[in-house]
ROSEDO-825380 format. One record per residue: residue number from 0; chain; z, y, x of N, C-alpha, C in turn. Coordinates in steps of 0.001 Angstrom, whole numbers. Each point is the difference from the previous one (the first is absolute). Layout:
+-----+--------+---------+---------+---------+---------+---------+---------+---------+---------+---------+
| num | cadena |      nZ |      nY |      nX |     caZ |     caY |     caX |      cZ |      cY |      cX |
+-----+--------+---------+---------+---------+---------+---------+---------+---------+---------+---------+
| NUM |      A |       Z |       Y |       X |       Z |       Y |       X |       Z |       Y |       X |
...
+-----+--------+---------+---------+---------+---------+---------+---------+---------+---------+---------+
% end
This chain:
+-----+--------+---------+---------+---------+---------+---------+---------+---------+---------+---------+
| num | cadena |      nZ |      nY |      nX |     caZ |     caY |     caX |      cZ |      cY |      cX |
+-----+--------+---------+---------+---------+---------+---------+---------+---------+---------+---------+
|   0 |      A |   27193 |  -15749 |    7140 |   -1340 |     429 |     376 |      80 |    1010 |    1143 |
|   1 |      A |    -792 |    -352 |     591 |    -444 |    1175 |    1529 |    -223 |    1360 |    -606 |
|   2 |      A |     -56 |     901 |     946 |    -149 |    1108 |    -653 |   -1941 |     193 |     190 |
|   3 |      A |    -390 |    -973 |     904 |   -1456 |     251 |       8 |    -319 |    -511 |   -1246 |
|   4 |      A |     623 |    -683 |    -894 |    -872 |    -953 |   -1081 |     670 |    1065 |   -1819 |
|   5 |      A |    1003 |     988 |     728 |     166 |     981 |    -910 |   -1068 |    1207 |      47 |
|   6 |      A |     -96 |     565 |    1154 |   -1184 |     609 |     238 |   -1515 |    -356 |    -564 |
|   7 |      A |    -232 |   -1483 |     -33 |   -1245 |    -229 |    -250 |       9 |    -236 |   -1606 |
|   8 |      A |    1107 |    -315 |    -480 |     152 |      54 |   -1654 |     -59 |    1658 |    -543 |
|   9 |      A |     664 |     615 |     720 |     -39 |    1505 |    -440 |   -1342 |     376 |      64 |
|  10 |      A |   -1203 |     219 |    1139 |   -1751 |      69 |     189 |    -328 |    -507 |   -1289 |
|  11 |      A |     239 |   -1378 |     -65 |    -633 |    -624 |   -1176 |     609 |     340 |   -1588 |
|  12 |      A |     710 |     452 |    -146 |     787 |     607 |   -1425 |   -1262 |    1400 |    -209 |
|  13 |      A |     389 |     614 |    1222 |    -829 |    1194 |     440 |   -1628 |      90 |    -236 |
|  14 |      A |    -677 |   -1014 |     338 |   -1069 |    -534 |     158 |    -578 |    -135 |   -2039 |
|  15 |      A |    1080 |   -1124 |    -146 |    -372 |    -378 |   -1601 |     230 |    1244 |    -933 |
|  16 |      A |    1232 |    1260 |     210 |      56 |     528 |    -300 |   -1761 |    1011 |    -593 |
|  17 |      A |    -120 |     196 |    1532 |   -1465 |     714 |     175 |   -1284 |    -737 |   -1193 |
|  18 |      A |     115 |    -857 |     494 |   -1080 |    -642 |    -665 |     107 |    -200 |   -1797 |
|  19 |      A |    1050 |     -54 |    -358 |       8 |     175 |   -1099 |    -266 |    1083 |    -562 |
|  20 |      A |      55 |    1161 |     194 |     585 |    1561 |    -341 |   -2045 |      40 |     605 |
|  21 |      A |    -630 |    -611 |     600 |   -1353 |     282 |     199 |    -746 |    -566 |   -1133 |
|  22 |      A |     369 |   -1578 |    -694 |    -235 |    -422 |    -973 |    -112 |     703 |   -1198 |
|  23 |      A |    1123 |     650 |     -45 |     604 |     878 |   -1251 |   -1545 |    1111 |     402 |
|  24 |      A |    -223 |     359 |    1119 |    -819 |    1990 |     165 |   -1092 |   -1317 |     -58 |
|  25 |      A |    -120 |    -858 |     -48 |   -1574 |    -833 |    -517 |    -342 |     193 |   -1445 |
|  26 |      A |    1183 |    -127 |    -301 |    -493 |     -72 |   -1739 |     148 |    1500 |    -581 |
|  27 |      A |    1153 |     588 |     379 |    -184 |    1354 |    -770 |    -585 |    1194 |     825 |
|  28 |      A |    -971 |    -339 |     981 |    -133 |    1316 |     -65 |   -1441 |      58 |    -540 |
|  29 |      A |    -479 |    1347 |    -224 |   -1464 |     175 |    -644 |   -1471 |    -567 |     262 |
|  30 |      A |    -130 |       2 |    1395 |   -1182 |     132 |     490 |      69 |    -897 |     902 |
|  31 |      A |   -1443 |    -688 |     757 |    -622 |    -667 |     964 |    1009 |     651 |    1284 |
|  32 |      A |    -315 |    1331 |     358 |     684 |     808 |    1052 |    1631 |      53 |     -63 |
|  33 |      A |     525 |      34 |    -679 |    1667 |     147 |      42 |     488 |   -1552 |     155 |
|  34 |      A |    -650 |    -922 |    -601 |     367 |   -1401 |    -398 |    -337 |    -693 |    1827 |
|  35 |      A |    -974 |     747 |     671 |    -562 |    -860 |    1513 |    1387 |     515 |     589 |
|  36 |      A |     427 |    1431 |    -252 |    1091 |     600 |    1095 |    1399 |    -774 |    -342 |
|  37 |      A |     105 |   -1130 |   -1002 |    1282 |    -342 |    -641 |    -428 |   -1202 |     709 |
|  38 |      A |    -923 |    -741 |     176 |    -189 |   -1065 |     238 |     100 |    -370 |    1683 |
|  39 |      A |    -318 |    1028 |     987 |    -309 |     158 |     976 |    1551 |     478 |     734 |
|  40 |      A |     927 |     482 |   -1075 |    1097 |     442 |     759 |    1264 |   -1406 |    -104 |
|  41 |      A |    -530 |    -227 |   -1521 |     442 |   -1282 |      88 |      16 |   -1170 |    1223 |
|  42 |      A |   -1437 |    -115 |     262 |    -565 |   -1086 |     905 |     920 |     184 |    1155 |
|  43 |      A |      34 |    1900 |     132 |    -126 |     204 |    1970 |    1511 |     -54 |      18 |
|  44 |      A |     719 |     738 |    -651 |    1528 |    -166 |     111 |     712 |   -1393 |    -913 |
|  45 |      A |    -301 |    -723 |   -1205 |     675 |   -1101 |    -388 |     -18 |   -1415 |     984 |
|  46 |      A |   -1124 |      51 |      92 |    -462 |   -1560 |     931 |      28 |     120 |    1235 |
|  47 |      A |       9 |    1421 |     715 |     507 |     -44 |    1452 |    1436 |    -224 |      20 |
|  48 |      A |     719 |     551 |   -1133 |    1388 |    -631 |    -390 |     370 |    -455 |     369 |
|  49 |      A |    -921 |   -1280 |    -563 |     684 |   -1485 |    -288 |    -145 |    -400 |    1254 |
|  50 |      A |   -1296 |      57 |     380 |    -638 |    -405 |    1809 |    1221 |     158 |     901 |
|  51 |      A |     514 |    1232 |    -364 |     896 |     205 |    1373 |    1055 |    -540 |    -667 |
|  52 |      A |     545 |    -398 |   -1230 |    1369 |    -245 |    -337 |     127 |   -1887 |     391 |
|  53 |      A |   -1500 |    -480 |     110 |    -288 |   -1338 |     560 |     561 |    -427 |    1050 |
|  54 |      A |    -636 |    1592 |    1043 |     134 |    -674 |    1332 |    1781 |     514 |     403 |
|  55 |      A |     316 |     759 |    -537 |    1737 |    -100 |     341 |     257 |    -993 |    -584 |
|  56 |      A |    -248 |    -506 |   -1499 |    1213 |   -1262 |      -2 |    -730 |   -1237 |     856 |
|  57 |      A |   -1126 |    -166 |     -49 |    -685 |    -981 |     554 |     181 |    -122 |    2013 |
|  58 |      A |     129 |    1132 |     351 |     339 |     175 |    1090 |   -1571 |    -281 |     930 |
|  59 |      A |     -13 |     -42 |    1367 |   -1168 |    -319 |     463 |    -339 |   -1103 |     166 |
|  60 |      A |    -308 |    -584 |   -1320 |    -616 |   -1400 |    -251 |   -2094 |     132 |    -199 |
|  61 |      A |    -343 |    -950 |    -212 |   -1378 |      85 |     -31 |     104 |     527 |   -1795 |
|  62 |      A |     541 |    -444 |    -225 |    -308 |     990 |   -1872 |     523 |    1435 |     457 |
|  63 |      A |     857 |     315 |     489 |     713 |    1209 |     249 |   -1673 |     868 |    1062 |
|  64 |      A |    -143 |    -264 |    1004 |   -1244 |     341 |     495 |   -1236 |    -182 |   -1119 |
|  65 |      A |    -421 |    -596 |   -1038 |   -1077 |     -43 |    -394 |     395 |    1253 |   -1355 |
|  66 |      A |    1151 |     192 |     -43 |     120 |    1141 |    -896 |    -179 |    1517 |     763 |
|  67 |      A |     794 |     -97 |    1418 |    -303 |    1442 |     451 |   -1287 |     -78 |     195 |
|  68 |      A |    -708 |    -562 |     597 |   -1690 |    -159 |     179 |    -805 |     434 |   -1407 |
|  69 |      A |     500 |     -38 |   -1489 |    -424 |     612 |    -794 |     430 |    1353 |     -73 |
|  70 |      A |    1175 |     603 |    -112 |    -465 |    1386 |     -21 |    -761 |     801 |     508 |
|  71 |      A |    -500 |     123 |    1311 |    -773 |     384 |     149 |   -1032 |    -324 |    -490 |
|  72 |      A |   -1000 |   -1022 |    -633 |    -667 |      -4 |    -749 |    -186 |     451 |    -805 |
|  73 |      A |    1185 |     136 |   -1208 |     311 |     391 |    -809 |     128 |    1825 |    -204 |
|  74 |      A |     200 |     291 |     879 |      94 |    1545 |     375 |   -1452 |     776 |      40 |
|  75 |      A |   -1070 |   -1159 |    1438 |    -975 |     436 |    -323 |    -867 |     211 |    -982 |
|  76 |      A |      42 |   -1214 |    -830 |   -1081 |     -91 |    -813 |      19 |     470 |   -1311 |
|  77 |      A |    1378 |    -143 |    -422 |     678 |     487 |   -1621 |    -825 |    1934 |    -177 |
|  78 |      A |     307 |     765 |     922 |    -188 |     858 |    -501 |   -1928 |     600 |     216 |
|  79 |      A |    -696 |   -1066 |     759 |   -1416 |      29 |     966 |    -581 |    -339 |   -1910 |
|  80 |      A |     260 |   -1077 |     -10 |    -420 |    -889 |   -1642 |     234 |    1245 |   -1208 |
|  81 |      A |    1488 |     430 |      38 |      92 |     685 |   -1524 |    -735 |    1476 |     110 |
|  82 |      A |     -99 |     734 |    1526 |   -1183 |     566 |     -42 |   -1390 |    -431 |    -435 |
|  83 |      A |    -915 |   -1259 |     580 |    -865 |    -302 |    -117 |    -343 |     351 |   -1508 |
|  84 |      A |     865 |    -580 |    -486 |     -57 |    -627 |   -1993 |     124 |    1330 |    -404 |
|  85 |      A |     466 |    1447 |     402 |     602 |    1199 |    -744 |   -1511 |     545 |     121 |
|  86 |      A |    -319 |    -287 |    1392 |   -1518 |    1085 |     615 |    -924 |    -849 |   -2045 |
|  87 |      A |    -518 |   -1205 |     580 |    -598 |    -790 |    -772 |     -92 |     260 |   -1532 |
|  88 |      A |    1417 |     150 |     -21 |     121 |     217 |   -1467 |    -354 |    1557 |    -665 |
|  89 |      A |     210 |    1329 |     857 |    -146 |    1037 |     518 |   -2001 |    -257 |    -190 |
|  90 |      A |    -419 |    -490 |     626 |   -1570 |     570 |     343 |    -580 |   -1277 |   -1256 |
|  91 |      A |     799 |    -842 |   -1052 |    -927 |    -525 |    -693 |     231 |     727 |   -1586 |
|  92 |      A |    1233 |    1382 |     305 |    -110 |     594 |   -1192 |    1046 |      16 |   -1208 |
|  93 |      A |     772 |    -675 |     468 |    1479 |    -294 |    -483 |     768 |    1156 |     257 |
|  94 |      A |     390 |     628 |   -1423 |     147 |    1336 |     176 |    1880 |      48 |     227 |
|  95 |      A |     532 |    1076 |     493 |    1864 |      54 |     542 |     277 |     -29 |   -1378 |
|  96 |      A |     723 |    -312 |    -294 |    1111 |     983 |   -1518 |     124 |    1222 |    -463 |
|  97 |      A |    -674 |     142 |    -777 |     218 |    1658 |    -875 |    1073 |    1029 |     531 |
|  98 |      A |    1194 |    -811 |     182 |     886 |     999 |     354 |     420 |     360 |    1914 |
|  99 |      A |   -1683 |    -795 |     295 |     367 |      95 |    1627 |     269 |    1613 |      39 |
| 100 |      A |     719 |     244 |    1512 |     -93 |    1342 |      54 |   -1094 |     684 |    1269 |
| 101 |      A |    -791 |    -587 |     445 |    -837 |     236 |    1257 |    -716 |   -1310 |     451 |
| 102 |      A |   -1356 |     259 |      91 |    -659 |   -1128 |     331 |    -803 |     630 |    1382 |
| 103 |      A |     788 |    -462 |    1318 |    -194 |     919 |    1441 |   -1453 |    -986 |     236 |
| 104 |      A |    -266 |   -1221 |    -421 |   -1263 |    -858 |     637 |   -1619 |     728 |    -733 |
| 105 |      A |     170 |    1054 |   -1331 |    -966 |     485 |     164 |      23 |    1150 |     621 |
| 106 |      A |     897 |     684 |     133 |     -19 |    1282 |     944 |    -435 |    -274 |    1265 |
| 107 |      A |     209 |   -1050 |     513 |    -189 |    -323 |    1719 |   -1313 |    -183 |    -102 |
| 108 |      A |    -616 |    -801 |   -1591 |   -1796 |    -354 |     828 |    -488 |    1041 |    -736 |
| 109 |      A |     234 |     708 |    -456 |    -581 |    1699 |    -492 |    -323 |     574 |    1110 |
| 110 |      A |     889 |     336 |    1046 |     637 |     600 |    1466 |   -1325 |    -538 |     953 |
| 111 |      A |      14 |   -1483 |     297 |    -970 |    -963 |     351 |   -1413 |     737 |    -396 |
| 112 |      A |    -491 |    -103 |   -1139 |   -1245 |      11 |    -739 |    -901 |    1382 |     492 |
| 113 |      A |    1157 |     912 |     369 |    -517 |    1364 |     252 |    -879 |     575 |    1247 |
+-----+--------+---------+---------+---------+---------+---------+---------+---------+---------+---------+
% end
């Protein structure tokens, strides 16, 4: 094996690694809010992973290009979305976890309100 197609197995070990260990902060952690930040770090670092561990072994083929052409997608939107859903979930009343230690989004529209 090339060393480009070792490189792109290592991203992708790397990649699945991530994404699992985000799976895992899906299920155990407490709340709506801790569970988006497990899911979102997952997304932005596991599957850009793999994306880039594609286009090294894949090399610059049209699959190899249609994978780098997703990370950036993937970059933008992963964390635009798990905001959206945190604000959302945030203003319909879905309260943090008992043992949060600081909730800075009502301090800021307290600040606002004045």
């Amino acid at each position: 094996m090339a060393w480009n197609e070792w490189v792109g197995l290592a991203f992708i070990g790397v990649g699945v690694l991530f994404d699992a260990l985000g799976c895992l902060g899906l299920l155990r952690f407490p709340d709506i809010y801790n569970r988006l930040q497990a899911g979102t770090k997952c997304v932005t670092f596991g599957t850009c992973g793999i994306l880039l561990g594609i286009l090294f072994h894949q090399g610059i083929t049209t699959f190899g290009i249609k994978a780098l052409l997703g990370i950036p997608f993937l970059l933008l939107t992963s964390p635009v979305g798990a905001h959206a859903l945190a604000r959302g979930a945030y203003k319909a009343g879905i309260p943090l976890w008992d043992k949060s230690v600081m909730d800075e989004y009502t301090q800021s529209e307290s600040s606002r309100a004045e």
